[in-house]
N, C-alpha and C positions, 0 to 999 in steps of 0.2 A: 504494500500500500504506500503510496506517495503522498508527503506531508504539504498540505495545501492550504493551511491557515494563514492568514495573510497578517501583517502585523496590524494593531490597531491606537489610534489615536486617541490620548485619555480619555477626552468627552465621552467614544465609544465603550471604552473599558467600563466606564462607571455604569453607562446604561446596561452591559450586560451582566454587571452583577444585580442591578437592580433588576433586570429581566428573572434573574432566577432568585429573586427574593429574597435581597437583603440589604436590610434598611437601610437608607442612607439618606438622611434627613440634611444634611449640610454639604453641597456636592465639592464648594470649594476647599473645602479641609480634603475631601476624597479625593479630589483634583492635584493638590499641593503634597499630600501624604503620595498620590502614586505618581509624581515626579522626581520623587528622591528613594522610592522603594519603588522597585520594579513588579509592573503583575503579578508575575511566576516568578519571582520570591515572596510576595504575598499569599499564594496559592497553597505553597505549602502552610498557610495559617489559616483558611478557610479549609482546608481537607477537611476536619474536625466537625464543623460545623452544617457539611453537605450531605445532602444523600448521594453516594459518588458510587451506588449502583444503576443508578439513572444514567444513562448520554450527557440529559442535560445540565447535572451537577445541580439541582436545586437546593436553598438552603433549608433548614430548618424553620421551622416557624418563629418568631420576634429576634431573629438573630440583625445585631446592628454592626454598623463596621466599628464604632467603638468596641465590638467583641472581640471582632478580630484584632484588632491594634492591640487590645489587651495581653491576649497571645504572645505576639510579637514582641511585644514591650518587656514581656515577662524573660520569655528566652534570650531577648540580647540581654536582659539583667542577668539571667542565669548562666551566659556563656561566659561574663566578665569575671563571675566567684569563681567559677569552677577553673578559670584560666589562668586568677592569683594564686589559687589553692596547688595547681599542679605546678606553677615554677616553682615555689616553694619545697614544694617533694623532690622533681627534678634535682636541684641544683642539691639536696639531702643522699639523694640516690649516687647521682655522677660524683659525690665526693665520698662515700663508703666505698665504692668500685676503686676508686685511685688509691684512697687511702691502704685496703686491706692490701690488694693486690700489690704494689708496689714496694710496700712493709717486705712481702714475702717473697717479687719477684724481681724486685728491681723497678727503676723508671719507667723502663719500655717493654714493662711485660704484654705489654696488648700484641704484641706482634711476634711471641713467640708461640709456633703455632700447633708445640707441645703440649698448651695448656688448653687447646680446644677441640672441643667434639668432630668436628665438620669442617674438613681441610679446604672445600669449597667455598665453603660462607667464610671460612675465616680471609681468604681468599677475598674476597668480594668483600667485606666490610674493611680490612685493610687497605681495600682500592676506594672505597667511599672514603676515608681515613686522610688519602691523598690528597684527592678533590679537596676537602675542606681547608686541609692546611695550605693548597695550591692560591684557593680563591680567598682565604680568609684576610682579615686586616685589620686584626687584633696585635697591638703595640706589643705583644710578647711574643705572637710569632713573628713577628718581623725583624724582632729581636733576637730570635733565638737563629733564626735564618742568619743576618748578617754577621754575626759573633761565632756560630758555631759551623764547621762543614762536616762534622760526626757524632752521633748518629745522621743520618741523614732527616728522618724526625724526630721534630721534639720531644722531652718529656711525658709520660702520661698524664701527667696535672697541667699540660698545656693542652696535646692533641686531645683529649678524651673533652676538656673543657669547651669544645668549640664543633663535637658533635651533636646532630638533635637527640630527642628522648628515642625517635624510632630507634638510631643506628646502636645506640647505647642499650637499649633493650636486646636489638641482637644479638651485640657483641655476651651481654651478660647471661643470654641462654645458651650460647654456643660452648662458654666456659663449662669446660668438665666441673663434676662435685668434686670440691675442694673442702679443706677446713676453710679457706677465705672465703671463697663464696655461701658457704655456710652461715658464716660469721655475719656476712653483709645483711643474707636475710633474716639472721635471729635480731639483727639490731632493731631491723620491723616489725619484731615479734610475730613472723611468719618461717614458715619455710622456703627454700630456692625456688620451688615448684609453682608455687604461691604466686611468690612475688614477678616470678619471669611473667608471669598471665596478664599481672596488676598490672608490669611497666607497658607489655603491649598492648594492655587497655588503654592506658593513663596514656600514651602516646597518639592512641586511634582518636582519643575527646578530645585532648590537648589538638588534634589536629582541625579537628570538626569546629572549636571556637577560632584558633588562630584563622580559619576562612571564613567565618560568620554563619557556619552551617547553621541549619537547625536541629536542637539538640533536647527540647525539652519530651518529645514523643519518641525520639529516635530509637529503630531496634537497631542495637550496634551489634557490627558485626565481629571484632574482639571480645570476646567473651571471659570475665576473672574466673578465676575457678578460687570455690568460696571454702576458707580455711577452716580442717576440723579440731583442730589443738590451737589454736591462735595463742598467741602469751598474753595480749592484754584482752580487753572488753570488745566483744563483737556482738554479734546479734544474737539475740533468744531463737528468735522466727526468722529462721534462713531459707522459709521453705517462698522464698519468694525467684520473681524471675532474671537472672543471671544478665540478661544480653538488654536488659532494660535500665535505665538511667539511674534507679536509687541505689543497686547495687554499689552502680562506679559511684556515688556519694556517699554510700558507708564506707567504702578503700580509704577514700577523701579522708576523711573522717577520721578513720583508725589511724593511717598514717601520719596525718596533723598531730594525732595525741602524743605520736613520739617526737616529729620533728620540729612540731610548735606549741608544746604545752599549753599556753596562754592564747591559743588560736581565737575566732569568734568566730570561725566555719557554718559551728550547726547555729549561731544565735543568726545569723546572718541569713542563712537559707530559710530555717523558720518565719525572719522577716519579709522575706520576700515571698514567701508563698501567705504570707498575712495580708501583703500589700496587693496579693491578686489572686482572692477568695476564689473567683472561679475558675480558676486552672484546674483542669481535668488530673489530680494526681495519679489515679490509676492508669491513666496512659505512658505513667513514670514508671509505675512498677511498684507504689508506697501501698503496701499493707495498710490494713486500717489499724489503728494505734500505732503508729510507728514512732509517736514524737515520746511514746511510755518507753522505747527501748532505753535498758542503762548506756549506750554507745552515744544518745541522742543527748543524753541528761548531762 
């Protein structure tokens, strides 16, 4: 089938959501709001609201475009917590990795390729490795470049410093069990297995804010796998759904306890879902009582 929808001019756009039924009392705020937000990135905030087994996408009954704004409102609030919350882990994560490893194997253990599972990935993340230091223009590698011509790269506590969380989660499941790797994830009061899952969670969300995805309904497709000895406070009722958002915000959460004691994580999240009563939380994944778990308290 050949895609033959033509583009259409705001005036247009507004009549046809008014065509399928939903209110919109004020066309110039609708006018001015889909000039800086695009249709279809609005669209996925109306899904919610349609019957979208129809062709025609019809909405619900009294649904207004202040609903959908709400929506929207709420998610880009909820990508900004979730996206302070995971540097904060990150930059927690990348510095156990250097720290144990290094202790044990030297500066430039990342690249010996003894200490890894998969000669091919390791391989390959050592060539991402490259790239980075190639392109980078961080006043320490340019440093280390001009000063030094052996190793040919830097440091672990420079090169590991200036990869994202994906390549950093590679690199850390690739790593054979070790006592450091060990070590790394008892510090999260989890196990290696654990935490490989959390970082290529935490890096799959972390990616979905840093492009403005939409994140509050999202079924993600990095899936954690949910800790059965945890060392600190985790959930009573685990029997919730994995690949759904509140999970990756109990991670949030557990791991803030260690990395930031004094965090305001869950006071902040509770505020925000205070501030937009009708966000649909079962489409996050929240149990009902969820705000009773000790994790939450």
């Amino acid at each position: 089938m050949q895609y033959i929808k033509p583009a259409l001019p705001i005036p247009d756009q507004i009549r046809l959501l008014q065509s399928r039924g939903l209110n919109i009392t004020d066309t110039a705020k609708a006018a001015s709001y889909l000039s800086h937000i695009s249709y279809y990135r609005l669209r996925a905030y109306t899904f919610p609201f349609q019957d979208n087994r129809d062709p025609n996408h019809p909405f619900h009954p009294d649904v207004t475009f202040d609903d959908v704004l709400d929506v929207y409102r709420f998610d880009r609030k909820l990508r900004v917590l979730v996206f302070d919350a995971i540097e904060r882990i990150e930059v927690a994560l990348r510095t156990q990795i250097i720290y144990q490893f290094s202790l044990a194997h030297g500066s430039h253990f990342f690249q010996r390729k003894g200490l890894y599972h998969n000669l091919a990935n390791f391989k390959n993340d050592l060539k991402t490795v490259d790239k980075e230091i190639h392109r980078s223009s961080e006043v320490f590698i340019k440093h280390y470049k001009l000063k030094y011509t052996s190793p040919k790269r830097p440091p672990c506590w420079m090169s590991l410093e200036i990869l994202s969380l994906g390549t950093l989660s590679k690199l850390y499941e690739n790593l054979r069990i070790s006592a450091e790797k060990k070590s790394i994830a008892a510090h999260f009061g989890l196990n290696a297995f654990v935490l490989e899952s959390w970082m290529h969670m935490l890096s799959h969300v972390r990616n979905i804010c840093a492009h403005h995805g939409r994140l509050w309904n999202r079924t993600l497709t990095q899936i954690p796998k949910l800790p059965k000895n945890p060392t600190f406070t985790w959930l009573i009722n685990s029997a919730v759904p994995a690949d759904r958002l509140y999970v990756t915000l109990c991670s949030i959460q557990y791991l803030l306890n260690t990395v930031a004691p004094s965090h305001s994580f869950s006071i902040r999240l509770k505020a925000l879902l205070q501030e937009y009563p009708k966000t649909d939380q079962t489409s996050m994944g929240f149990p009902t009582g969820w705000e009773s778990e000790p994790l939450w308290i």
